[in-house]
C-alpha positions as a Markdown table, in Angstrom:
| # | Residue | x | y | z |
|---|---|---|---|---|
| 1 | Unk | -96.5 | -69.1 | -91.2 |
| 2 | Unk | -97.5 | -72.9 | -89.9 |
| 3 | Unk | -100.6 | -73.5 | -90.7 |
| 4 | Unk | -102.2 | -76.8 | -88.3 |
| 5 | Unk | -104.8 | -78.7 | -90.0 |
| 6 | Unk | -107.8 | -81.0 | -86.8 |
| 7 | Unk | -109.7 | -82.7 | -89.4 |
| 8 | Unk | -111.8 | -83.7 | -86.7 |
| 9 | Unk | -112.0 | -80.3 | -83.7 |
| 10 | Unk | -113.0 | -80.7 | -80.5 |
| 11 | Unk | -113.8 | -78.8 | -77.0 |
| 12 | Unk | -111.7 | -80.7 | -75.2 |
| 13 | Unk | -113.4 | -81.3 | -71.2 |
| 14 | Unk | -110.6 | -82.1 | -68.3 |
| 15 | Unk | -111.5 | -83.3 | -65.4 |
| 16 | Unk | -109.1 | -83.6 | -62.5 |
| 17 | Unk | -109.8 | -86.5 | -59.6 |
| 18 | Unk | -107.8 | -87.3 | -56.7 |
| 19 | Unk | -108.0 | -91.0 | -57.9 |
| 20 | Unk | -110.1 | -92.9 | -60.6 |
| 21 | Unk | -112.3 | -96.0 | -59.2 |
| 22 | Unk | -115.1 | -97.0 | -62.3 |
| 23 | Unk | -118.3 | -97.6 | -60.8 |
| 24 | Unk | -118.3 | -94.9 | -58.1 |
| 25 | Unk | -119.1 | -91.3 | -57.8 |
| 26 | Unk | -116.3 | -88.8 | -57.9 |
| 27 | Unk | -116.1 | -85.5 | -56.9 |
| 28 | Unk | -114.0 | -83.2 | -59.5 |
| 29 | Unk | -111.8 | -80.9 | -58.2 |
| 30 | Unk | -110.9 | -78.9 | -61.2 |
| 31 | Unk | -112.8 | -78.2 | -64.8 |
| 32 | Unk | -110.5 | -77.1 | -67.7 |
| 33 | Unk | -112.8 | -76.7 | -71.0 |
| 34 | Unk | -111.2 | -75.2 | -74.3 |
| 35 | Unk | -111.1 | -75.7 | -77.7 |
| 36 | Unk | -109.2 | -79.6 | -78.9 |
| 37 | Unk | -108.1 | -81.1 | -81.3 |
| 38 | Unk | -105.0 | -82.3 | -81.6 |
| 39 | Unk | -104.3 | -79.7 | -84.7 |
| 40 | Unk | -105.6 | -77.1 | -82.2 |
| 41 | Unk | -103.3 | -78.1 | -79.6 |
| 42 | Unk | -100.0 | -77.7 | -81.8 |
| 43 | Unk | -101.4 | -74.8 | -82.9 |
| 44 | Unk | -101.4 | -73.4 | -78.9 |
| 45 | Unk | -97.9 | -74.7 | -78.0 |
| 46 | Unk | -96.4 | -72.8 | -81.4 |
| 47 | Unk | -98.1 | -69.4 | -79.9 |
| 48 | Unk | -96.8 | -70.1 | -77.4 |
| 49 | Unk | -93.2 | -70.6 | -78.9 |
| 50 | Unk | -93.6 | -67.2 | -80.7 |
| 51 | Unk | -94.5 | -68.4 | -84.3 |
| 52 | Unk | -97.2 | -67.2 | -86.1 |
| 53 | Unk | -99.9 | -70.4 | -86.8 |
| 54 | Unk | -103.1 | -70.6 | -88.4 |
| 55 | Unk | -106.2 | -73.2 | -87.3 |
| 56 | Unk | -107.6 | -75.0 | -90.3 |
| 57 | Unk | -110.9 | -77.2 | -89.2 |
| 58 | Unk | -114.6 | -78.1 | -89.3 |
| 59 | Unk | -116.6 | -77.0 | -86.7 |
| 60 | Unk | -120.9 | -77.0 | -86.6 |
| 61 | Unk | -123.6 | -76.1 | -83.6 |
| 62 | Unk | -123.4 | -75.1 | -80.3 |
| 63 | Unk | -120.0 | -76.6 | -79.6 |
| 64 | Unk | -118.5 | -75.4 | -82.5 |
| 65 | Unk | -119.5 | -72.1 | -81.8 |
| 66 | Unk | -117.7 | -72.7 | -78.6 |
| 67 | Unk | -114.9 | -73.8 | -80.2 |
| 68 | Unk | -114.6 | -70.5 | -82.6 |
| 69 | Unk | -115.2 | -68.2 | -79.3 |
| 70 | Unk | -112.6 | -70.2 | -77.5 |
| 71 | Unk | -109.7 | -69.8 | -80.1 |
| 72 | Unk | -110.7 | -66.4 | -80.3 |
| 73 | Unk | -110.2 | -65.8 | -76.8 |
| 74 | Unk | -106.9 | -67.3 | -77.0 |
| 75 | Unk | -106.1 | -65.6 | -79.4 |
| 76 | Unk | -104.9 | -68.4 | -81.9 |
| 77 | Unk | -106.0 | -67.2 | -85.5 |
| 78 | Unk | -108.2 | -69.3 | -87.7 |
| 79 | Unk | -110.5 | -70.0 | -90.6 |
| 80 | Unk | -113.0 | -73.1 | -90.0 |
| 81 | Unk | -114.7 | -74.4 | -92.8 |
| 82 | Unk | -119.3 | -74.5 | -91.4 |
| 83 | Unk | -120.4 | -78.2 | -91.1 |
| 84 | Unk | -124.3 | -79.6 | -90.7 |
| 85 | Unk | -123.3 | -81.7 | -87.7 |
| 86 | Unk | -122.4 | -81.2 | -84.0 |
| 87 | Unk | -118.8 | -80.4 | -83.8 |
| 88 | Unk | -117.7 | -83.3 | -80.6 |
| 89 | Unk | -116.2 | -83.5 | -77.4 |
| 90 | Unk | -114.0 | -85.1 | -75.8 |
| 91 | Unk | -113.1 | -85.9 | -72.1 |
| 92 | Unk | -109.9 | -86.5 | -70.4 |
| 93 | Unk | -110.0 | -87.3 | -66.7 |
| 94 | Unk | -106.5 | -87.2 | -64.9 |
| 95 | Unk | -105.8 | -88.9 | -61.5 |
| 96 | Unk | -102.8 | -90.0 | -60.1 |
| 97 | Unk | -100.7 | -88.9 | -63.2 |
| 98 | Unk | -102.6 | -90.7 | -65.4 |
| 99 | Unk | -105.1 | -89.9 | -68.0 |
| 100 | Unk | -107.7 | -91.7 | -69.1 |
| 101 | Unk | -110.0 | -90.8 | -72.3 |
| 102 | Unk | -113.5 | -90.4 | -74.0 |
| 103 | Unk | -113.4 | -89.7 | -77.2 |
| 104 | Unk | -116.6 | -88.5 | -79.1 |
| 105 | Unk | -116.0 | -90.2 | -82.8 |
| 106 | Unk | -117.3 | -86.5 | -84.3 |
| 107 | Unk | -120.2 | -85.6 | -86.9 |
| 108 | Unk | -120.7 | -86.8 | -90.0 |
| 109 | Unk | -118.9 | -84.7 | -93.1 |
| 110 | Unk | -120.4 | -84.8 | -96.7 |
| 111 | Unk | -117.7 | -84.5 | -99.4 |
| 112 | Unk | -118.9 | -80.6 | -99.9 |
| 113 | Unk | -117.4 | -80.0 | -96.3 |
| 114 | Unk | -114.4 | -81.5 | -97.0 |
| 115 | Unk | -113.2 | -79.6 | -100.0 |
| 116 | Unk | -114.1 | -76.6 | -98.2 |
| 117 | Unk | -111.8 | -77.3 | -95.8 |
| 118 | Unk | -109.2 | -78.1 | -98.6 |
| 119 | Unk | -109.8 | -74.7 | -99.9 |
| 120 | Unk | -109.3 | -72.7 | -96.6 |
| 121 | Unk | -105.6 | -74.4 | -96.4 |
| 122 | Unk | -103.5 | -70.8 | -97.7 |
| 123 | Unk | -99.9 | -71.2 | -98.6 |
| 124 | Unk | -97.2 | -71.5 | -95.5 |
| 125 | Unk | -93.8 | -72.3 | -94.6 |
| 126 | Unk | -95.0 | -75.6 | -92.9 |
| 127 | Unk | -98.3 | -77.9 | -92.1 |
| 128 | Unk | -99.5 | -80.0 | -90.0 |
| 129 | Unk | -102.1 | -82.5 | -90.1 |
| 130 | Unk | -102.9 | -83.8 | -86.9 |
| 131 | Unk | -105.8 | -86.6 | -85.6 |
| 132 | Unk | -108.5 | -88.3 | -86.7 |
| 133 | Unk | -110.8 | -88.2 | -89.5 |
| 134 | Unk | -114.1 | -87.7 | -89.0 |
| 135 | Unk | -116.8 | -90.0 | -89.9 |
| 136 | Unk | -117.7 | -90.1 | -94.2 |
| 137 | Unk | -114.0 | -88.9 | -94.7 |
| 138 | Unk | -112.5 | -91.7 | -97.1 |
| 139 | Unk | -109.2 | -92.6 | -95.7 |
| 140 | Unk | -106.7 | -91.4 | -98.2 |
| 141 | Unk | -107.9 | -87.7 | -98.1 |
| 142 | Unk | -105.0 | -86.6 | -95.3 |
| 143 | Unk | -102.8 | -87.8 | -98.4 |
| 144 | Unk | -104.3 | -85.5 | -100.3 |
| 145 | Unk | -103.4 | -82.8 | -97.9 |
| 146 | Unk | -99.6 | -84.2 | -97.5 |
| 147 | Unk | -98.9 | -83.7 | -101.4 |
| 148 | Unk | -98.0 | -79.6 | -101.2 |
| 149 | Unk | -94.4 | -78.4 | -102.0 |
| 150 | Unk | -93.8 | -77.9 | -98.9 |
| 151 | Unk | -92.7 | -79.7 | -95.5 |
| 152 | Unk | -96.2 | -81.2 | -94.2 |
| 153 | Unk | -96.1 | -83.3 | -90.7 |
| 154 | Unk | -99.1 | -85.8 | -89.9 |
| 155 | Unk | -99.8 | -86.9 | -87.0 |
| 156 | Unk | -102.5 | -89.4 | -87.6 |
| 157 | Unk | -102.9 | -93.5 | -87.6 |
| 158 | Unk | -104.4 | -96.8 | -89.1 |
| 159 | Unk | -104.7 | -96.2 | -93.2 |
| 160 | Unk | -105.0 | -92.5 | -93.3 |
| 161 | Unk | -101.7 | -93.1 | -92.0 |
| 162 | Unk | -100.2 | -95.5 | -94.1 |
| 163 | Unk | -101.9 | -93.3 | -97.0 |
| 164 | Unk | -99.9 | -90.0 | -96.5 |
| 165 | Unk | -96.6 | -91.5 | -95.1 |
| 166 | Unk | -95.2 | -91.2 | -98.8 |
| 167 | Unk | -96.1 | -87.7 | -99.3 |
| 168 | Unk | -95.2 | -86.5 | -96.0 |
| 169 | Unk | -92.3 | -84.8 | -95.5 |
| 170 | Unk | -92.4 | -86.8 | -91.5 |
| 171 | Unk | -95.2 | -89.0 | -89.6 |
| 172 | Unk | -95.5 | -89.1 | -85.9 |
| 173 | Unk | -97.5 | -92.5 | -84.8 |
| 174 | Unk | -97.0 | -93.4 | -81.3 |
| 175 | Unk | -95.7 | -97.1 | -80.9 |
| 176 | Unk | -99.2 | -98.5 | -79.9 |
| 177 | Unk | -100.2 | -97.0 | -83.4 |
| 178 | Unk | -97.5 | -97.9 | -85.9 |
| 179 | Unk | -97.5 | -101.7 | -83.9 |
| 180 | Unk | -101.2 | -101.9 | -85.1 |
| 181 | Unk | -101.1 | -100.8 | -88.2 |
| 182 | Unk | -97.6 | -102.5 | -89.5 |
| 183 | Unk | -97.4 | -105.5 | -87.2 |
| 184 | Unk | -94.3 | -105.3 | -85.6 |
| 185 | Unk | -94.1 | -104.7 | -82.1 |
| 186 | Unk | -90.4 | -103.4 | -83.4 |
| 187 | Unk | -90.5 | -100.0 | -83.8 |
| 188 | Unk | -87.5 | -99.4 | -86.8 |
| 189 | Unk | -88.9 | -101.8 | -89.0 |
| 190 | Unk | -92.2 | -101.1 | -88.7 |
| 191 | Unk | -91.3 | -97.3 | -89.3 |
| 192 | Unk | -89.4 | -98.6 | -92.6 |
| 193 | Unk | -92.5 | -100.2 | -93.8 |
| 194 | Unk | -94.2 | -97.2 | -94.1 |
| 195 | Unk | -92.0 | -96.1 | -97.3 |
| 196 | Unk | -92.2 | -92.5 | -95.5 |
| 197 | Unk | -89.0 | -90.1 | -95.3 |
| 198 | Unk | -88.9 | -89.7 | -91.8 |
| 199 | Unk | -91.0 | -91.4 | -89.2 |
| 200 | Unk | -90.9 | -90.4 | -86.2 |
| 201 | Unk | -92.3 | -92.7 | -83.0 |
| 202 | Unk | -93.2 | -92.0 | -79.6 |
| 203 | Unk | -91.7 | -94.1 | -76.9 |
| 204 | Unk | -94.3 | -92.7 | -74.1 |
| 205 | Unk | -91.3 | -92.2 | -71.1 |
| 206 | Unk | -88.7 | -93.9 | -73.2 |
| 207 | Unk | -88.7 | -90.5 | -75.6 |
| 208 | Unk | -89.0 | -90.8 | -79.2 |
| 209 | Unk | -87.1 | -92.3 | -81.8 |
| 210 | Unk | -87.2 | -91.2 | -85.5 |
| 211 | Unk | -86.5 | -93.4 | -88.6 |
| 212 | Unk | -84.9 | -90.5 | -90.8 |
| 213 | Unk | -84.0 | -93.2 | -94.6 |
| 214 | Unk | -81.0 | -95.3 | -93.4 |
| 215 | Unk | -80.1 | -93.4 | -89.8 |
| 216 | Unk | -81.6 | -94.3 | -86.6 |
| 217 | Unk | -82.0 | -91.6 | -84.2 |
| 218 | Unk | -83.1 | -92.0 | -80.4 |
| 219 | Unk | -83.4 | -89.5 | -77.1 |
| 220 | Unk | -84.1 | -90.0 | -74.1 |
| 221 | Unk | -86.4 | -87.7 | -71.8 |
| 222 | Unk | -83.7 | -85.9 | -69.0 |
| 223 | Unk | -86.0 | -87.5 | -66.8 |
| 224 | Unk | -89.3 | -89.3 | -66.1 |
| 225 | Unk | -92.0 | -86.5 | -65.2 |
| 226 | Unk | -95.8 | -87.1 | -63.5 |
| 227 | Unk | -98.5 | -85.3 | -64.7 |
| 228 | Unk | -100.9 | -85.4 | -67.9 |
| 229 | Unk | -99.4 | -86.8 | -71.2 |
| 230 | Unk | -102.2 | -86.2 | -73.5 |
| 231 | Unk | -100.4 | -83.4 | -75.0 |
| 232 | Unk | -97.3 | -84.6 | -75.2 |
| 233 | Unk | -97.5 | -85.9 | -78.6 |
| 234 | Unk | -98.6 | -82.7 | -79.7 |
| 235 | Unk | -95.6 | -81.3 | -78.3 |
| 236 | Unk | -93.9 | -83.1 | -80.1 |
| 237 | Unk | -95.3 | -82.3 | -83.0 |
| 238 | Unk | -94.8 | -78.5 | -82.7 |
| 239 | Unk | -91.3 | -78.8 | -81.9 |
| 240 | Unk | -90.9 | -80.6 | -85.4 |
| 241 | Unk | -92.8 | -77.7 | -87.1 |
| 242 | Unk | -90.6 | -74.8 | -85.6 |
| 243 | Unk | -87.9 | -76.9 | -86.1 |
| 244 | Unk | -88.3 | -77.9 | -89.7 |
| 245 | Unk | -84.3 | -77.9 | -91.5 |
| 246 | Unk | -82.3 | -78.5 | -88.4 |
| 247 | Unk | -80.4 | -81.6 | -87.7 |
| 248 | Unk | -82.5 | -84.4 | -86.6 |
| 249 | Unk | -80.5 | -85.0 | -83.4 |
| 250 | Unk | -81.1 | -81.5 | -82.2 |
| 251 | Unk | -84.7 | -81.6 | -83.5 |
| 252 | Unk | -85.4 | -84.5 | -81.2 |
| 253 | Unk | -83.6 | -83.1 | -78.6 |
| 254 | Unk | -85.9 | -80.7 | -78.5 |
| 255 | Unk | -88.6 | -82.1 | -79.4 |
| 256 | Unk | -88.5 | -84.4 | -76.4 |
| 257 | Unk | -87.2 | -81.5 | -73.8 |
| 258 | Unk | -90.7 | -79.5 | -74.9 |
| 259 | Unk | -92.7 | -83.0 | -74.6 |
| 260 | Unk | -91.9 | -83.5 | -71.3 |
| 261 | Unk | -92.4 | -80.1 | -69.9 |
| 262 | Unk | -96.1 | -80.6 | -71.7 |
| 263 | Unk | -96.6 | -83.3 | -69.3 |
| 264 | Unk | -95.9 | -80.7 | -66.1 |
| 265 | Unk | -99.1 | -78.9 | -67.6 |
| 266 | Unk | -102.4 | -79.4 | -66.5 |
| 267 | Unk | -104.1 | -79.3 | -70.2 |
| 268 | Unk | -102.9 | -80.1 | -73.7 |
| 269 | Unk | -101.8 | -77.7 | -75.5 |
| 270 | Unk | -99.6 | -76.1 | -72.7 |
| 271 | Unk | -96.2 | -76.6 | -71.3 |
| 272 | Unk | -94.4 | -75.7 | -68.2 |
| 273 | Unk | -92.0 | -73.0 | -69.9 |
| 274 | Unk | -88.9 | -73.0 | -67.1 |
| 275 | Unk | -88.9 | -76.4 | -67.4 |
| 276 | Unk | -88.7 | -76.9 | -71.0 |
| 277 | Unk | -85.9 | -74.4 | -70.7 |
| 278 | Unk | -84.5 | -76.6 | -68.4 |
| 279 | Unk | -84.4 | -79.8 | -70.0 |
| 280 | Unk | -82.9 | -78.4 | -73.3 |
């Protein structure tokens, strides 16, 4: 079992526009509301894959009661730890293959909340840790998460970031991300100043590159794709989960194949299947 750990849940809001202009009124032409996250959206891509995944999060009010009714209807299995506050939202509004978003920073969590959601992590073949951390979360708790016995992935950034790189058995910043918390616009040695076993970077259209100790991996997308990329990061992040033991060149092989048919989708957490069949 993979078990997906969103520190920080969501009900992710899509809007789709013909064309973004700030200032002016815009008539959306489709809604797309579900629960987010970007735990949540690994966790929807693995389903998808055929492997069996658990949701870990915190989720309060209304909107996390929206959130629990939405997994439930997607049927994605989970066990979410009760919070005082207001579980967010966010929105992501998509014109002209680009995506632009609003992110809510989230509620408030006391320490109590926190270890609950500690306790509710079971035992599993592989974890993930993926976003933020919510507000009153100190910054070296996804560390705490990352030091299990066995492979844990975190996709995170700024200290909680440099915090559980050590312990991690990969990371996954994008290269805006590692730039801004190493430094270094240059991608390897920024990834080697992490200290973490395996880093691996997104390159947005370039495709990713992973910093595996002293080898240097990079692939390429089969070709640039339109569409939404706010789950492709998350794709890549479930193909390293389902693919945890194979050779890194054929992880990211994959890895990026399944990326860029997430783009082809209209939501995160999706992926055009014949085409991720086709770019493998």
């Amino acid at each position: 079992m993979i078990v997906t750990v969103t520190p920080n849940l969501a009900l992710d809001v899509t809007y789709e526009v013909p064309e973004l202009r700030p200032g002016l009124t815009h008539r959306v032409e489709t809604v797309h509301a579900r629960a987010g996250g970007k735990g949540v959206n690994v966790a929807r891509v693995l389903r998808s894959l055929g492997h069996d995944v658990l949701v870990v999060g915190l989720a309060g009010g209304a909107t996390g009661d929206a959130v629990r009714a939405d997994l439930d209807a997607a049927g994605l299995t989970h066990d979410l730890a009760s919070i005082g506050g207001e579980t967010r939202r966010t929105v992501t509004i998509v014109a002209g293959g680009e995506a632009t978003l609003l992110n809510e920073p989230g509620p408030v969590v006391t320490p109590d909340e926190w270890a609950a959601l500690e306790a509710r992590i079971p035992d599993a073949d592989v974890v993930v840790v993926s976003g933020s951390l919510p507000p009153g979360v100190p910054a070296d708790a996804v560390a705490r998460l990352a030091r299990r016995d066995v492979p844990v992935i975190v996709d995170t950034s700024g200290e909680p970031l440099r915090h559980a790189a050590p312990y991690a058995w990969a990371v996954k910043p994008n290269a805006a991300e590692l730039a801004e918390l190493t430094g270094t616009d240059d991608p390897v040695t920024g990834a080697r100043s992490l200290g973490a076993r395996a880093v691996v970077v997104s390159l947005g259209a370039e495709g990713l590159l992973a910093v595996t100790g002293d080898d240097v991996h990079r692939v390429a997308p089969p070709r640039v794709v339109g569409g939404n990329p706010t789950g492709a990061g998350d794709a890549v992040v479930a193909a390293l989960a389902a693919g945890v033991g194979s050779p890194w060149p054929d992880l990211l092989k994959d890895a990026v194949a399944l990326s860029a048919a997430a783009v082809l989708a209209p939501v995160a957490g999706s992926y055009d299947p014949a085409a991720y069949e086709g770019f493998r």
